[in-house]
N, C-alpha and C positions, 0 to 999 in steps of 0.2 A: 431729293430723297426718293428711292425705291424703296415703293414695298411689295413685299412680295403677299400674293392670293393664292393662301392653298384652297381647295373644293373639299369637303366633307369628307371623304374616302381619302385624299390627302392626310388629312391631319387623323385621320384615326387608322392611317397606315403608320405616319410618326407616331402618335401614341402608344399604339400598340409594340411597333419593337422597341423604344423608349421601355415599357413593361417587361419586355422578353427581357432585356439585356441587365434589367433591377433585378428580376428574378435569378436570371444566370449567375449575379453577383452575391445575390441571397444566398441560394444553395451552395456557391464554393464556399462561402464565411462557413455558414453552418457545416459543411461538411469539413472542416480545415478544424473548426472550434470542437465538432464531436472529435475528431481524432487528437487533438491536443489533450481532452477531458480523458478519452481514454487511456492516452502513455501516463497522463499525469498519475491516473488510479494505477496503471500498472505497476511506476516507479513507486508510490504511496504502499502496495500493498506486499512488493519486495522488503521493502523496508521493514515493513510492520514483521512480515515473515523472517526475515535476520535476526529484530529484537528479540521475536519471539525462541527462535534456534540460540539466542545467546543467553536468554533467560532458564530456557532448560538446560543446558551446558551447565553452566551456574546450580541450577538447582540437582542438578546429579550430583555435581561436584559435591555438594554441601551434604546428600544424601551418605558417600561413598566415607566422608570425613567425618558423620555424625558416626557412619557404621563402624569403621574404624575406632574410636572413641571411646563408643560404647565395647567394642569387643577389648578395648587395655584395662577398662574401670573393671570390668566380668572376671578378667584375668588376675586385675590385681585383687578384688574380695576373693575370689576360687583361694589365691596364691594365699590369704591372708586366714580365710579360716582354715587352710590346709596346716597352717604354722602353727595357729591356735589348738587345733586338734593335735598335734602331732607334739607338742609343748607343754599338753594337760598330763 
């Protein structure tokens, strides 16, 4: 059997880039995981902003069809007591 003897300054030269090369690995995860978080909120808030453009679409719609609505009911009492008046 060989074993090998590192000297003090040896093994805390392996330690040390052993550390560098954890850290190097740290920082790409992290920097890979913030930019995944980021598209993910971007895609998330696309989203939200569509619903939200389809919810008002919708609520005009319903705005423009109550107005409508309302101006036939106007039309048809105008229509009805003009009948009525005109009938006395």
């Amino acid at each position: 059997m060989i074993f090998f003897a590192y000297t003090q300054a040896e093994k805390e030269k392996i330690i040390a880039a052993a550390r560098q090369e954890v850290a190097a690995e740290v920082a790409a995860l992290k920097s890979k995981m913030d930019a995944d978080v980021a598209a993910a909120a971007d895609k998330a808030k696309k989203e939200v902003d569509a619903q939200i453009a389809q919810a008002m679409a919708a609520l005009d719609a319903a705005k423009k069809d109550t107005a409508s609505q309302v101006d036939k009911q106007a039309t048809a009492i105008a229509d009805q007591i003009i009948a009525k008046v005109v009938n006395v």
